[in-house]
C-alpha positions as CSV (number, residue, x, y, z in Angstrom):
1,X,-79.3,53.8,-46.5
2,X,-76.3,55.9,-47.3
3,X,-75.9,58.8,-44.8
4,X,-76.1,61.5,-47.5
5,X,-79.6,60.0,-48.4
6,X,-80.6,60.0,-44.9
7,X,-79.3,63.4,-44.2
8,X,-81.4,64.8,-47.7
9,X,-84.6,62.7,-46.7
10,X,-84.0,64.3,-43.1
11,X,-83.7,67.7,-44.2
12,X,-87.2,67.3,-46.3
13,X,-88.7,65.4,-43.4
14,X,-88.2,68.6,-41.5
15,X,-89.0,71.0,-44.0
16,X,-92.7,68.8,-44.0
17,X,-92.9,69.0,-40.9
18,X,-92.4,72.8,-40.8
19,X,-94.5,73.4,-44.0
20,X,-97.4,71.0,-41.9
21,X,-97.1,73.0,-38.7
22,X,-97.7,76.3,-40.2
23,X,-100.8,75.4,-41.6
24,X,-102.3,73.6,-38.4
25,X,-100.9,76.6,-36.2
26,X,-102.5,79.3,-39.5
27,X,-105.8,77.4,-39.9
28,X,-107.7,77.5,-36.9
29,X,-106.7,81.3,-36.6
30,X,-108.5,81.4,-39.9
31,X,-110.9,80.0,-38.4
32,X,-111.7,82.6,-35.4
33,X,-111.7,85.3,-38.1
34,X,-114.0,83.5,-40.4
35,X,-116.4,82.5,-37.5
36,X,-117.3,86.4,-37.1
37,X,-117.9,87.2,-40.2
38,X,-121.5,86.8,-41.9
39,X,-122.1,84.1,-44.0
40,X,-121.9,84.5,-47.9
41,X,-119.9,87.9,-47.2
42,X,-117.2,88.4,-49.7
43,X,-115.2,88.4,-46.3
44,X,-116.4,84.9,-45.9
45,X,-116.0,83.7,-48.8
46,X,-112.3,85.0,-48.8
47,X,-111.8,82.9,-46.4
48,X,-113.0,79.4,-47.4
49,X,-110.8,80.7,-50.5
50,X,-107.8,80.6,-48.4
51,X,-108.3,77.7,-46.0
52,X,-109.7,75.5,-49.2
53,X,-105.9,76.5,-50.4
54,X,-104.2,76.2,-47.2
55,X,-105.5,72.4,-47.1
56,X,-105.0,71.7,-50.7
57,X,-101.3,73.1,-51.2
58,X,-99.4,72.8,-48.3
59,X,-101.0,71.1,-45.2
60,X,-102.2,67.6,-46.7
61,X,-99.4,67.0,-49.3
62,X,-96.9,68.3,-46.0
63,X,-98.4,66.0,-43.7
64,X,-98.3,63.3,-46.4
65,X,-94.5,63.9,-47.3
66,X,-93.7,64.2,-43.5
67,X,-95.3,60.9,-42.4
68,X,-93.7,59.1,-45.5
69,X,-90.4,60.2,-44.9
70,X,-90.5,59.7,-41.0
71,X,-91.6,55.8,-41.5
72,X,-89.2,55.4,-43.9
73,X,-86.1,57.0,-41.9
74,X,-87.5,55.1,-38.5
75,X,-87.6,51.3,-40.6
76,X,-84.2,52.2,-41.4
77,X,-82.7,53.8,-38.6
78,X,-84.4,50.6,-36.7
79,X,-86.3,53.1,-34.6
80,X,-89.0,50.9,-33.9
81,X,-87.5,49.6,-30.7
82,X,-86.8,52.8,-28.6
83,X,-89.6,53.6,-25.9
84,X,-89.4,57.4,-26.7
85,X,-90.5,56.8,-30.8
86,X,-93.4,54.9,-29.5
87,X,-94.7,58.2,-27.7
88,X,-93.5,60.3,-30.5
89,X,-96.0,58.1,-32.5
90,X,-98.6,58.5,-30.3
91,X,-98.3,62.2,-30.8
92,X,-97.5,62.3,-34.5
93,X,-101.0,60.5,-34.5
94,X,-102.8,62.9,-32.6
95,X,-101.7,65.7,-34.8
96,X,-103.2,63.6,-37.8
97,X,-106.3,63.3,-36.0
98,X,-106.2,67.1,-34.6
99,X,-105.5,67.6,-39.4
100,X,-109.0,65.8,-39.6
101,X,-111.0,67.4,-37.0
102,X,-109.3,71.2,-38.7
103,X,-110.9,69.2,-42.4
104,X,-114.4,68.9,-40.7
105,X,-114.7,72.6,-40.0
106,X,-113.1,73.7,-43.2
107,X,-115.8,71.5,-44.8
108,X,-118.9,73.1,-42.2
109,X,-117.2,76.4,-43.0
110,X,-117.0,75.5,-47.2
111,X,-120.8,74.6,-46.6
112,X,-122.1,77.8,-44.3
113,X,-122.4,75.4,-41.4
114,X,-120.4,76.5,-38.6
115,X,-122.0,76.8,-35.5
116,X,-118.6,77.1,-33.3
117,X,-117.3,80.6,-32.2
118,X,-114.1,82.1,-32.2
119,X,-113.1,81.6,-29.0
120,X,-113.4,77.7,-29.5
121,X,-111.6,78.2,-32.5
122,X,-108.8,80.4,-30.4
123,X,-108.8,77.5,-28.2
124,X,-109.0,74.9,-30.5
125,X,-105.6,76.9,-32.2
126,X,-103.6,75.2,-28.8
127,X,-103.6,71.5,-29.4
128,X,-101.2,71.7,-31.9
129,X,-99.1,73.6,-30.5
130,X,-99.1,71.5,-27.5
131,X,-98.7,68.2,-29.4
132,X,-95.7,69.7,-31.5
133,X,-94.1,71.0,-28.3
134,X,-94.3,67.4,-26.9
135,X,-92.7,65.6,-30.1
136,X,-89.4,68.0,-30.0
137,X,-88.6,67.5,-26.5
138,X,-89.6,63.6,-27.9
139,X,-86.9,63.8,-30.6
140,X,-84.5,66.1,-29.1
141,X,-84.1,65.0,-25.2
142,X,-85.3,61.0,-26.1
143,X,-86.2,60.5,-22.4
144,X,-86.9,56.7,-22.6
């Protein structure tokens, strides 16, 4: 790959990564604010209005481009051999999984069913925060 590709597909990788960070950091605080107000509420229903979009328009397709272009840059930067991409993996992953676990309580939300509070929510607003902390010291400081 040509280093002006790999700078352009770098540049989007990060903009997909930004665009997929604000919506897991935005989400659950939609979330605590949803989970206080009364089901079927135009309040409420505001809200599975903007989380259905949130999901839709910037978080899956982010999360999609970001992964793409971060496989494709690591096969041909031959990053599959250093220690430090493994755990960066590792984490990368766990924010996919911490994506699905945000889908199920859009959907419980979408279908009146939450039964979680806002204060789990507040919590539950942390572990991406924490995973994305540990993948830029991953990438910046590559430890191992």
């Amino acid at each position: 790959m040509t280093g002006g590709l790999y700078l352009i597909l770098k540049a989007v990788h990060v903009i997909a990564v930004l665009s997929w960070m604000a919506g897991m950091l935005y989400l659950p605080r939609l979330f605590v604010y949803h989970a206080d107000a009364v089901p079927g509420s135009d309040k409420a229903e505001t809200f599975k209005i903007m989380e259905r979009r949130l999901v839709r328009a910037i978080m899956t397709p982010a999360m999609a481009v970001a992964w793409a272009l971060g496989l494709t840059m690591a096969i041909s930067g031959g990053l599959f051999d250093e220690h430090w991409f493994h755990a960066k993996l590792v984490l990368v992953s766990l924010m996919t999984v911490s994506h699905g676990v945000l889908m199920k309580y859009k959907n419980d939300f979408a279908a009146d069913r939450n039964r979680r509070s806002a204060r789990f929510f507040r919590v539950l607003n942390e572990v991406p925060t924490l995973l994305m902390i540990g993948i830029v010291f991953l990438v910046i400081t590559k430890p191992f």
